[in-house]
N, C-alpha and C positions, 0 to 999 in steps of 0.2 A: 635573564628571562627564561621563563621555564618553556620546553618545546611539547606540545602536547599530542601524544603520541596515540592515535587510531589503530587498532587491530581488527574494527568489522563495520562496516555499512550495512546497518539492516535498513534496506528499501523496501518502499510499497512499490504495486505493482499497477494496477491500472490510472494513468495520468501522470504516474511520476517514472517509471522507468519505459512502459508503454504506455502508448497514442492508439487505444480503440475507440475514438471519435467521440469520448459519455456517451457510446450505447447500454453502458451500465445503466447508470442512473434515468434514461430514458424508459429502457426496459421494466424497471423497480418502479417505475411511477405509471407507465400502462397497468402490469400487474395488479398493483394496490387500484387504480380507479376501477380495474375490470372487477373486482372484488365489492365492488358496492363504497368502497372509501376513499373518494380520492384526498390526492394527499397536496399542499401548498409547496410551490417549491422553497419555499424557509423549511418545510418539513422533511424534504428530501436535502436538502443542505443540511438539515444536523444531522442526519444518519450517513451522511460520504462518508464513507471510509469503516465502517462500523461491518461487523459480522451481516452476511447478507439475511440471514436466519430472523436471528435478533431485530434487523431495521424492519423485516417483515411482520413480523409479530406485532411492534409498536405502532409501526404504520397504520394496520387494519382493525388493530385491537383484537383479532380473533387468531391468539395464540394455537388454537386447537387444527386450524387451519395450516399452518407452517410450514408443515410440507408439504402440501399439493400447489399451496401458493411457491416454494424454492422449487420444487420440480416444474413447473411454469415458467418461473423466472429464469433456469435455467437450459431449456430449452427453446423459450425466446432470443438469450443471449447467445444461446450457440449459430441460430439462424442468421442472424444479427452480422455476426463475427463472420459467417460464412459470405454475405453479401457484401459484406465491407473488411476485410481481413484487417487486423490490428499488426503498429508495426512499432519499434523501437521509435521513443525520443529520440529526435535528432541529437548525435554526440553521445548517446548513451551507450551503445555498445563499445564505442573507445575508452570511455572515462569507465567503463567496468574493466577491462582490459587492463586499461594504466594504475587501478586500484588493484586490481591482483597481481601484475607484475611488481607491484612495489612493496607487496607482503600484505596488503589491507585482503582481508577476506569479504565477501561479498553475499549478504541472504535478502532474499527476499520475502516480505511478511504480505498477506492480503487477507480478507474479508471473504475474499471467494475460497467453496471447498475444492476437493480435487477435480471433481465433475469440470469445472468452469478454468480453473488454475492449468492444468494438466496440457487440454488443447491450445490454452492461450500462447505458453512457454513451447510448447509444439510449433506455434502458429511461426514463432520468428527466430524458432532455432537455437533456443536456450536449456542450455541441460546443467544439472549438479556434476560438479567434477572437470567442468571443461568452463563455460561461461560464469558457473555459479559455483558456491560452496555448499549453500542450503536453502531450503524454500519451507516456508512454517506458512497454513492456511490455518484460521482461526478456528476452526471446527476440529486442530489437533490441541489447543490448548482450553486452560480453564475459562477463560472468556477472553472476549476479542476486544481491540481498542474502544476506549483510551485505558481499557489495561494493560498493563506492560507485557503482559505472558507473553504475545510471540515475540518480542525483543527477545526476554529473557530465556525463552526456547532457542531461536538463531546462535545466543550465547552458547547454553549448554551445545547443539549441534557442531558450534566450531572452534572450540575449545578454549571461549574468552570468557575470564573472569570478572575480570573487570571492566564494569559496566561506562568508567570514567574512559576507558578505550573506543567506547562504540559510538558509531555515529549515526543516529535515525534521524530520516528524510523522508516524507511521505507531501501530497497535493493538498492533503483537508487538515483541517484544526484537530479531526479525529488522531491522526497522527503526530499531529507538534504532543496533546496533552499524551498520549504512547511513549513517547520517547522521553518528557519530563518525567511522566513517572516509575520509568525505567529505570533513571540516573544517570541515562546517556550522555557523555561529555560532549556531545554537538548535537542540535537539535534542530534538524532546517525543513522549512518548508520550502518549497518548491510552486514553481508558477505555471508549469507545464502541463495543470491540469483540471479540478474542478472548483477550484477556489481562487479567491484574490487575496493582494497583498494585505486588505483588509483586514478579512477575515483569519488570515493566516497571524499577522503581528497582532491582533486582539490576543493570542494565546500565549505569546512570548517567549516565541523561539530562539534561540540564540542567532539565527542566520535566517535571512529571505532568498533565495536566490531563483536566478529566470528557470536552471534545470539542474538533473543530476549530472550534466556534462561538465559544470563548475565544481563539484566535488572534490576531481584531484588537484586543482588550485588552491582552493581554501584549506584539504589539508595540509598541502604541503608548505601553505603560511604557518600551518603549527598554532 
């Protein structure tokens, strides 16, 4: 039996490695109705996980709008965060810990740019070099999930080649279909956040699991 061998966990960040309560997706659905559009929440369920930009534009349909609508959106979500501060998944800051003592390197990818990303990883004490290896926000690559580029950016940032080494985990379908068409050799969804098992095994991920604190388990079944 062959042992399959992880070199980088690229995780998302809001619901699957942090717990900011979906004041995301709250905030993005005031947003869009204060715009004249509200949106269904099946509408807001296909864009979890998706570039914040991007769900904006298709939401309202008035792409010309985009950024007064994200510069809204993001200073909602900062107030937001300030009233209710966001904090690690339970077991998540160990199971990153146990993944980088054991040589797995560790990125995280998000939807959110650095405006929103920057205070969050602020918010609970996560820095590159010490908690993290790298952080790819979708507004640094060609497009955001379910394209693979920020996987395939975490790659280049931490020096894995091989895409059958990586293992993407993300809360939304956005993220199972990211990681399939990455090549990622594991591809899990997670319950810890804004999706069910449902919605998540519709997409066909190789693993369901309850969080990212199961992680150093499953890989270290190989």
């Amino acid at each position: 039996m062959t042992t399959r061998v992880i070199a980088l966990a690229a995780l998302d960040i809001a619901g699957t490695t942090i717990d900011e309560g979906g004041a995301v997706y709250r905030v993005l659905a005031e947003v869009v109705a204060e715009h004249g559009t509200p949106a269904s929440d099946a509408d807001i369920r296909h864009w979890m996980g998706a570039d914040k930009r991007e769900a904006l534009a298709a939401l309202t349909g008035d792409a010309g709008a985009t950024e007064v609508l994200h510069a809204r959106f993001v200073e909602r979500l900062r107030r937001a965060y300030a009233d209710h501060p966001p904090s690690p998944v339970t077991g998540v800051p160990e199971a990153l810990a146990q993944l980088r003592a054991s040589g797995v390197r560790v990125a995280l990818t998000t939807g959110f740019d650095r405006q929103v990303t920057d205070p969050l990883l602020e918010a609970v004490g996560w820095r590159v070099g010490e908690q993290l290896d790298a952080v790819v926000c979708a507004p640094e690559v060609e497009a955001g999930r379910p394209a693979p580029h920020m996987i395939h950016e975490a790659m280049r940032r931490t020096g894995v080649a091989d895409a059958a080494q990586v293992l993407a985990a993300g809360d939304t379908a956005l993220d199972v279909r990211a990681g399939l068409a990455a090549g990622a050799g594991l591809v899990v969804g997670v319950l810890s956040g804004a999706q069910d098992r449902d919605e998540l095994e519709r997409e066909h991920p190789t693993h369901v699991l309850g969080s990212v604190a199961e992680l150093p388990e499953l890989i270290a079944r190989g």
